[in-house]
C-alpha positions as CSV (number, residue, x, y, z in Angstrom):
1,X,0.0,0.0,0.0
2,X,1.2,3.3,-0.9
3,X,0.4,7.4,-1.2
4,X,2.3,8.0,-3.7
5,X,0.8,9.7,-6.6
6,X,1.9,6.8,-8.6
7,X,-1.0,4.8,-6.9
8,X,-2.9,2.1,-9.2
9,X,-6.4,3.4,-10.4
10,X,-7.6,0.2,-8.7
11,X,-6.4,0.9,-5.1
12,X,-7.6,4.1,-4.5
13,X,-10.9,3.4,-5.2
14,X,-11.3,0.9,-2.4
15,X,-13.0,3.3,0.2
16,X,-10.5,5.5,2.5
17,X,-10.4,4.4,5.8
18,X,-11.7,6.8,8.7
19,X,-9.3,7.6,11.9
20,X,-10.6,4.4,14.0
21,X,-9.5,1.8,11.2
22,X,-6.1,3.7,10.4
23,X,-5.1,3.4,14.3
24,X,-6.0,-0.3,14.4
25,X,-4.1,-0.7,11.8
26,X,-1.2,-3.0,12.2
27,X,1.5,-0.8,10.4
28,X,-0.1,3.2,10.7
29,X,-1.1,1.4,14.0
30,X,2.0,0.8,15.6
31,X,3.5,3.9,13.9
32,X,0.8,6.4,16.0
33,X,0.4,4.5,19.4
34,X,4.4,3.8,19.1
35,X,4.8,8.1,18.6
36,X,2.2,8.3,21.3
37,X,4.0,6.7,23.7
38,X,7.3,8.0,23.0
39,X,6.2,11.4,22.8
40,X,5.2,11.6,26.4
41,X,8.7,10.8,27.2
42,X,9.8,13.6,25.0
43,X,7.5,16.3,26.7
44,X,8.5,14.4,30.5
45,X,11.9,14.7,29.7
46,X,11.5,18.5,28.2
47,X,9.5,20.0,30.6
48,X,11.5,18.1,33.2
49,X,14.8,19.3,32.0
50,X,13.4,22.6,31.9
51,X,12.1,22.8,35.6
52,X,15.7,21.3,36.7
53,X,17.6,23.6,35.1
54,X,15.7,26.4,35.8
55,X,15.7,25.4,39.7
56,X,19.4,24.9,39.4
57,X,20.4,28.6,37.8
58,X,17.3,30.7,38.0
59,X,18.0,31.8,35.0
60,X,14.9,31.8,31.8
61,X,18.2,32.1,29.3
62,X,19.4,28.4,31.1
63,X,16.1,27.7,30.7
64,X,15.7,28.1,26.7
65,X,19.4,26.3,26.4
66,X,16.9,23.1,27.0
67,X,15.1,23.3,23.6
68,X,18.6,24.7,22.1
69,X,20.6,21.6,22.8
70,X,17.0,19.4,21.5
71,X,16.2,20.9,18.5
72,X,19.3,23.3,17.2
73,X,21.0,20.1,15.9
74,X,18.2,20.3,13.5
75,X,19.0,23.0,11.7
76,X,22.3,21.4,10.6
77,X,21.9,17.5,10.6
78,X,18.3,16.6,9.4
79,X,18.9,17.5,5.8
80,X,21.5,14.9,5.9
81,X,19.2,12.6,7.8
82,X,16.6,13.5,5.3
83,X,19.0,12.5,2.3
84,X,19.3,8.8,3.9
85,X,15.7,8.3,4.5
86,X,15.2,8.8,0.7
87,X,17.9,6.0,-0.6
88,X,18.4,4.2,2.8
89,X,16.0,2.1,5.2
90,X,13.9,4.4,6.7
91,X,12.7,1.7,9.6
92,X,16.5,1.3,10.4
93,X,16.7,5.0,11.0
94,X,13.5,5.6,13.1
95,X,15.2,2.7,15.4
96,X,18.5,4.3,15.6
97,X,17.0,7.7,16.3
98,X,14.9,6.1,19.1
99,X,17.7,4.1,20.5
100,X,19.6,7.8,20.7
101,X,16.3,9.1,23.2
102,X,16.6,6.4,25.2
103,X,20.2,6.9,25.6
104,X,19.7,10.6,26.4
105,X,16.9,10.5,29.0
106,X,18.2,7.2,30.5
107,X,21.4,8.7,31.5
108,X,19.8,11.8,32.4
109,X,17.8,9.7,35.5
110,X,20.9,8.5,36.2
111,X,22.9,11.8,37.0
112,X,19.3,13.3,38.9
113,X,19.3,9.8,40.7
114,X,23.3,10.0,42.0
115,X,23.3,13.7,42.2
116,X,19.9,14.9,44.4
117,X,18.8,18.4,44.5
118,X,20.8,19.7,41.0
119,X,22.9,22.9,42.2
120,X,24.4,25.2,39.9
121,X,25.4,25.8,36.1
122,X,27.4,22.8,36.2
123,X,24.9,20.7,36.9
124,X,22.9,21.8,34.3
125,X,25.1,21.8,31.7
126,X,25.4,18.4,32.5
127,X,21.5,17.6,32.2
128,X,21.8,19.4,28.8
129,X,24.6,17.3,27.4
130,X,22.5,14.8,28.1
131,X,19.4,16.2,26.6
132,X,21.6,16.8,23.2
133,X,21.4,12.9,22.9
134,X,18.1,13.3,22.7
135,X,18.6,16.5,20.3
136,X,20.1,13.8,18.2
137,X,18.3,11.2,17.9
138,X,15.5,13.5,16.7
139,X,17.7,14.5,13.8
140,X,18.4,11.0,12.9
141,X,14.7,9.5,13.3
142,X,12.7,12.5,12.6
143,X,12.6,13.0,8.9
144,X,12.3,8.9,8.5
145,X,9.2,8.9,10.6
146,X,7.6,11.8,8.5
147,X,8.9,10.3,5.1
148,X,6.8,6.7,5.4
149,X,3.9,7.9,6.4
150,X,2.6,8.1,2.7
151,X,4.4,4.5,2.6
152,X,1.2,3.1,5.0
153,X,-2.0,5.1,3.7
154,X,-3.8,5.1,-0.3
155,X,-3.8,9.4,-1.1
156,X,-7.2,9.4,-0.4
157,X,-6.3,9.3,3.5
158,X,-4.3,12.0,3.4
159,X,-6.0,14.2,5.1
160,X,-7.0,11.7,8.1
161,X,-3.5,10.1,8.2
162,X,-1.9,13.6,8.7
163,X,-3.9,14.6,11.0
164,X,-3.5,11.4,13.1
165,X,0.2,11.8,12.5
166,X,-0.2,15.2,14.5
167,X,-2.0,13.8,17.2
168,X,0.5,11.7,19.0
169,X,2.6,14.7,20.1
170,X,-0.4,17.0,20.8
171,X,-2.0,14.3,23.4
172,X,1.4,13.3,24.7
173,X,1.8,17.1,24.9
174,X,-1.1,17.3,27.7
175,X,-0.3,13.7,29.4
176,X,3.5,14.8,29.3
177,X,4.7,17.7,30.6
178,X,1.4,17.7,33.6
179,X,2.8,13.9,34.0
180,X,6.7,14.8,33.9
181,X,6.0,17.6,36.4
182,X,4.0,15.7,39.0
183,X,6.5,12.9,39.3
184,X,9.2,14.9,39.5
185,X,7.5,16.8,42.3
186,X,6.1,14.2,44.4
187,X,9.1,11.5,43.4
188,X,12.0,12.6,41.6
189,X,13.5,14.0,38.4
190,X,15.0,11.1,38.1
191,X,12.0,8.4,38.3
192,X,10.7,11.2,35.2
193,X,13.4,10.2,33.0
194,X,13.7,7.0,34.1
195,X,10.1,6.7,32.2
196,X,11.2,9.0,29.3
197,X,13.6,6.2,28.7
198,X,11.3,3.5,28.8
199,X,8.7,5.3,26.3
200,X,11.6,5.5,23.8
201,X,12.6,2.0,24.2
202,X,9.0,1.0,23.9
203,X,8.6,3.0,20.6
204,X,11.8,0.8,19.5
205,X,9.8,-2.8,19.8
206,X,6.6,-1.8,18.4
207,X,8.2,-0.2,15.2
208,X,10.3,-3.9,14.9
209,X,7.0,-5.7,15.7
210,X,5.4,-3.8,13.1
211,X,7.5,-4.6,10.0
212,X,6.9,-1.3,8.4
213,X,8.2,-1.0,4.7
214,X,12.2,0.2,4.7
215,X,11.5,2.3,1.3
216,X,10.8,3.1,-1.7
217,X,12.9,2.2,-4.7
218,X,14.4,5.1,-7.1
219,X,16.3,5.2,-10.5
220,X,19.6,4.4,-10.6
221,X,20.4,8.4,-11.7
222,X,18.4,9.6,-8.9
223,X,19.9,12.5,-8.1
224,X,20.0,12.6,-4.0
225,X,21.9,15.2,-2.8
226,X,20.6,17.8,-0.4
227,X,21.1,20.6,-2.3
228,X,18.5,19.1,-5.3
229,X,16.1,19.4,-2.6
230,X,16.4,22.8,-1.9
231,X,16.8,23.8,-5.3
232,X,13.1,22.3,-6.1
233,X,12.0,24.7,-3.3
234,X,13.4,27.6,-4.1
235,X,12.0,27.3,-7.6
236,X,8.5,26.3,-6.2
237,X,7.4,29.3,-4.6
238,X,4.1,27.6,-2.9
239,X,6.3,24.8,-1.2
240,X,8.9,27.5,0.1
241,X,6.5,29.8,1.7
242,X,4.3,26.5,3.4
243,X,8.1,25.9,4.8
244,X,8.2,29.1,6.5
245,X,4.5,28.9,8.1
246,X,5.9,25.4,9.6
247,X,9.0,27.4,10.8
248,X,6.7,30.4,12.4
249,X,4.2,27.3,13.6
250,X,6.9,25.7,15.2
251,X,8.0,29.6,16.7
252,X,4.9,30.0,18.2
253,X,4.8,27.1,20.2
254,X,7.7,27.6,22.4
255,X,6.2,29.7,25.0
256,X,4.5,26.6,26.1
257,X,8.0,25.2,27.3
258,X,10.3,28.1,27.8
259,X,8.2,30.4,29.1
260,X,6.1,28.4,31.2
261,X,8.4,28.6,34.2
262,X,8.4,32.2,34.4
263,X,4.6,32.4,33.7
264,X,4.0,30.3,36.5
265,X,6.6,32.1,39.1
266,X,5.0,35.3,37.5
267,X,0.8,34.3,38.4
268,X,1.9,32.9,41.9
269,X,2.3,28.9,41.1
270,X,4.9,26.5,41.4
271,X,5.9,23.5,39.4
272,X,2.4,21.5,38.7
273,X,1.4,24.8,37.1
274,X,4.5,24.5,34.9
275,X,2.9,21.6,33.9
276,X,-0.8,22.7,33.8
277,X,0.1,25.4,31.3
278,X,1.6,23.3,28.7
279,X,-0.6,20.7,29.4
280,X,-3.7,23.4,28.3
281,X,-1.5,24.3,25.1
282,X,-1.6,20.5,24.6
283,X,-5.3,19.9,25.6
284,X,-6.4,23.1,23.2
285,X,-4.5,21.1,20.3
286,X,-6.2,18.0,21.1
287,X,-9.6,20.3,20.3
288,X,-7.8,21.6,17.2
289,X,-7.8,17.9,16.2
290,X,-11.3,17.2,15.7
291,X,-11.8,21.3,15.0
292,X,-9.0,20.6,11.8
293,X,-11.7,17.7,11.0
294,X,-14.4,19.6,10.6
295,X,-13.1,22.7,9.2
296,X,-11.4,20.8,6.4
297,X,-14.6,19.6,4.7
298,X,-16.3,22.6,3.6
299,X,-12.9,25.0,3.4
300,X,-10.3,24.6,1.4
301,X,-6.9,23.3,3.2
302,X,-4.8,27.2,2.6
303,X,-7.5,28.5,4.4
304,X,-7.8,26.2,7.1
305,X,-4.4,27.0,7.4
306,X,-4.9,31.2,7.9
307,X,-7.6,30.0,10.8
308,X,-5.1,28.0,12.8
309,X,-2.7,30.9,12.5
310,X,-5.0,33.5,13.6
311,X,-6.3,31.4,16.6
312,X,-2.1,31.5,17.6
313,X,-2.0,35.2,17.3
314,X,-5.0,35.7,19.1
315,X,-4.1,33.1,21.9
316,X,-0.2,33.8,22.4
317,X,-1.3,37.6,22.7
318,X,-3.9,36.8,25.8
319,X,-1.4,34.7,27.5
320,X,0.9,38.1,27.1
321,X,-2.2,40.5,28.7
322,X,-3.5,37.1,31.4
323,X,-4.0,38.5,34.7
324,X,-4.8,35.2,36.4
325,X,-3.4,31.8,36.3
326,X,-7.2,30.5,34.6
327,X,-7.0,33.7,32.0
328,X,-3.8,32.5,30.8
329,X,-4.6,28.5,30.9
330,X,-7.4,29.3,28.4
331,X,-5.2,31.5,26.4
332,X,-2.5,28.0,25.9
333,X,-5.6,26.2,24.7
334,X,-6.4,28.4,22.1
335,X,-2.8,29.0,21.0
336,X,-2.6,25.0,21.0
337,X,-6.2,24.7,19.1
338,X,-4.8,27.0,16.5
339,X,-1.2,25.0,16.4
340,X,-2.7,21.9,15.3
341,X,-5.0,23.2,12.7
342,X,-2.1,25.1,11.2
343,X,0.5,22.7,11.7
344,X,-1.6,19.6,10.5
345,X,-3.0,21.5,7.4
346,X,1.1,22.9,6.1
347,X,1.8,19.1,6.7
348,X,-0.9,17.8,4.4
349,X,-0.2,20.2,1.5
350,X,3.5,19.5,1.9
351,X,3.2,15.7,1.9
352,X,0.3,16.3,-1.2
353,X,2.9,18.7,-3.0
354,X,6.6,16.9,-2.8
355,X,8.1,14.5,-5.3
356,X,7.8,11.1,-3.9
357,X,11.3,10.7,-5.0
358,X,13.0,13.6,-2.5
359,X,9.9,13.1,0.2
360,X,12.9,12.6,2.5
361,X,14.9,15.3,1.6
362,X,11.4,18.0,1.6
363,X,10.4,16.3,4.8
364,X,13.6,17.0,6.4
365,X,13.7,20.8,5.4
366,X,10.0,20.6,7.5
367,X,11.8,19.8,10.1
368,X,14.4,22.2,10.0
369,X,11.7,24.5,10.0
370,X,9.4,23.0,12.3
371,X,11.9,22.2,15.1
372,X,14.7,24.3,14.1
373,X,12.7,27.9,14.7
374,X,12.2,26.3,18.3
375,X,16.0,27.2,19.6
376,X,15.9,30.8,17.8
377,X,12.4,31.5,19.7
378,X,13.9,30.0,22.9
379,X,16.8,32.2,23.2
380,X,15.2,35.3,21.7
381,X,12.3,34.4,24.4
382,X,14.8,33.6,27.2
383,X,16.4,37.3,26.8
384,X,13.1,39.1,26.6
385,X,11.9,37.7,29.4
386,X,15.5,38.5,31.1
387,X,16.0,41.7,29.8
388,X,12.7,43.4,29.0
389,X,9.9,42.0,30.3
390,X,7.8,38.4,29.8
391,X,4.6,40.1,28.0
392,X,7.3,41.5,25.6
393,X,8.2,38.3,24.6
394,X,4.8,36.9,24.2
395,X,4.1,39.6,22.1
396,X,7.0,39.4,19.9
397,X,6.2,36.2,19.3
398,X,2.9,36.8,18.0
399,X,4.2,39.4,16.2
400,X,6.0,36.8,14.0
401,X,3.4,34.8,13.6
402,X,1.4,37.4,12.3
403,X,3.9,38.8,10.1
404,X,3.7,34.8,8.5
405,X,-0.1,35.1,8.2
406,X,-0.2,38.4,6.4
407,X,2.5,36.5,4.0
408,X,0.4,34.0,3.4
409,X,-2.1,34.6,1.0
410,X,-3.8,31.4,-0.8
411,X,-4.9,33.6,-3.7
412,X,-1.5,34.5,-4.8
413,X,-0.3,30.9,-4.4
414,X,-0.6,27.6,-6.5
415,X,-2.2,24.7,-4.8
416,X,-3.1,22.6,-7.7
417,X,0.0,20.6,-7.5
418,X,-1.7,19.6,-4.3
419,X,-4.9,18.4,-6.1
420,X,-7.0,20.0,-3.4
């Protein structure tokens, strides 16, 4: 079974599958409940890392080092990453890249478990040395996992199967990071990586249980080198501009993790509302899920897409102007409601637009957008907060958000490629 456009007459019309079916299903199956799983050790370990750090220095700039040291090895590794998952095994890679988490968060519990009480910049460099393990195996698994999603679903489940692909992050994203936090309070730090580490190793069997295709076969003159990949999207104007709403998507969302602390410390709570306010953003993206579902059937997608960017500009500015710990819970959930609309509808006209033959490659610049905005909006967040004030940085960030959404304009852009 495959998406590729190059799909037999005969397969695609056999009716599409609806959500239910597509998670029962023994490959997409093990793929989403696998990414479920393993995404709530990525938010534990995350929001973890970020109240440990931030208890050990008291500093928001230590604090947005955490998603520096995850995601900036994004920015210069994935393409490469991308370039293998396109003439390589792509299972073989999302194992690897998992195998790297596990590493990362397992020897994270193990420093919080001999060390206690973390103390000082030391100790937290230490915990983000760690959490660059982590950083890593993103880059190596990440673009694989994106790139055989296609690989498992007929074109006609597009739209379902992305949205699905979205969801395992957004629910781990409310069951993490409230999770993470109350462990670490009422047990340890260490006990919270401890599971982070198990969640990735957990990922690792289901993937091998699931034999999931390794790839797709390609011409002998395929031309595979990274810069092929970014020469189709600088040509294709459509493509290059849906890369840069996934980079201000992914911009948007950091508040949730960097700013959190502060937010909290700032409306008078401690750590579990460090973890109630990311879990909102997460709980709000849940709602985006099923909102994404039903706004998709009588818009079209690039428009979908301008909803779930406003809903982020409207929600990151409340959180900036909250005056209570409640205003600014129900500000995260709209900001998260908007971030999966918008994120889940770029990713569907992305995977409907590229090449099957540099998916990899495309998939991989996604993520350099997606994940690598994350350490720029960290640090610039981190220094606001420091330097200025924390409603400045809120409000810069929707400021670049809505800079993206004026950008974007479907009626100057070509979707057809997209068949939508």
């Amino acid at each position: 079974m495959t998406g590729d456009p190059e799909t037999s007459t005969a397969e695609e019309q056999v009716p599409a599958r609806g959500a239910v079916r597509l998670t029962l299903d023994r490959q997409f199956g093990a793929l989403f409940w696998g990414k479920l799983i393993s995404g709530v050790g990525i938010w534990i370990h995350s929001i973890v890392a970020a109240v440990v750090v931030y208890a050990a220095t008291g500093s928001a700039l230590w604090v947005g080092l955490v998603s520096v040291v995850q995601f900036a090895p994004q920015i210069f590794l994935t393409p490469i990453s991308g370039t293998w998952a396109d003439r390589g095994n792509i299972v073989r890679q999302i194992v690897v890249g998992r195998v790297l988490c596990t590493v990362g968060s397992g020897s994270t519990a193990v420093f919080c478990y001999l060390r206690g009480d973390l103390e000082g910049h030391l100790d937290a460099a230490i915990v983000l040395a760690a959490t660059l393990t982590t950083g890593l195996g993103f880059v190596v698994g990440g673009p694989a996992q994106q790139a055989i999603i296609p690989l498992l679903v007929r074109r006609s489940e597009f739209p379902t199967a992305m949205a699905l692909n979205s969801l395992p992050m957004t629910l781990a994203r409310v069951a993490g990071p409230a999770g993470g936090t109350f462990i670490a309070a009422q047990a340890s730090p260490a006990l919270a990586f401890a599971l982070a580490a198990l969640a990735h190793a957990l990922f690792v069997v289901m993937v091998l249980l699931a034999a999931l295709p390794g790839g797709t076969e390609h011409a002998a003159n395929t031309d595979f080198r990274v810069r092929a990949a970014l020469s189709y999207v600088r040509r294709d104007r459509t493509m290059f501009l849906l890369l840069i709403v996934v980079a201000a998507v992914g911009f948007g969302s950091e508040p949730s993790i960097t700013l959190a602390p502060i937010i909290a410390v700032d409306l008078g709570g401690g750590t579990h509302l460090v973890g109630q306010l990311t879990g909102a953003f997460g709980l709000g993206a849940v709602a985006g899920f099923f909102g994404y579902r039903l706004l998709s059937r009588p818009i079209r997608q690039p428009h979908v897409l301008q909803i779930g960017l406003a809903a982020m500009i409207l929600g990151t500015t409340l959180v900036a102007l909250a005056p209570t710990a409640i205003t600014a819970l129900s500000a995260f959930a709209v900001t998260g409601a908007g971030f999966m609309i918008a994120n889940t509808t770029a990713m569907n006209l992305v995977q409907l637009r590229v090449p099957p033959v540099m998916r990899g490659r495309v998939m991989a610049l996604w993520m350099v957008g997606f994940v690598g905005s994350r350490p720029l909006a960290s640090i610039l967040e981190g220094i606001l907060a420091d330097a200025v004030s924390l409603t400045a940085a809120l409000l810069v960030t929707a400021g670049v958000i809505l800079a993206v959404f004026v950008a974007f304009r479907p009626k100057r852009l070509d979707f057809e490629a997209a068949r939508l």
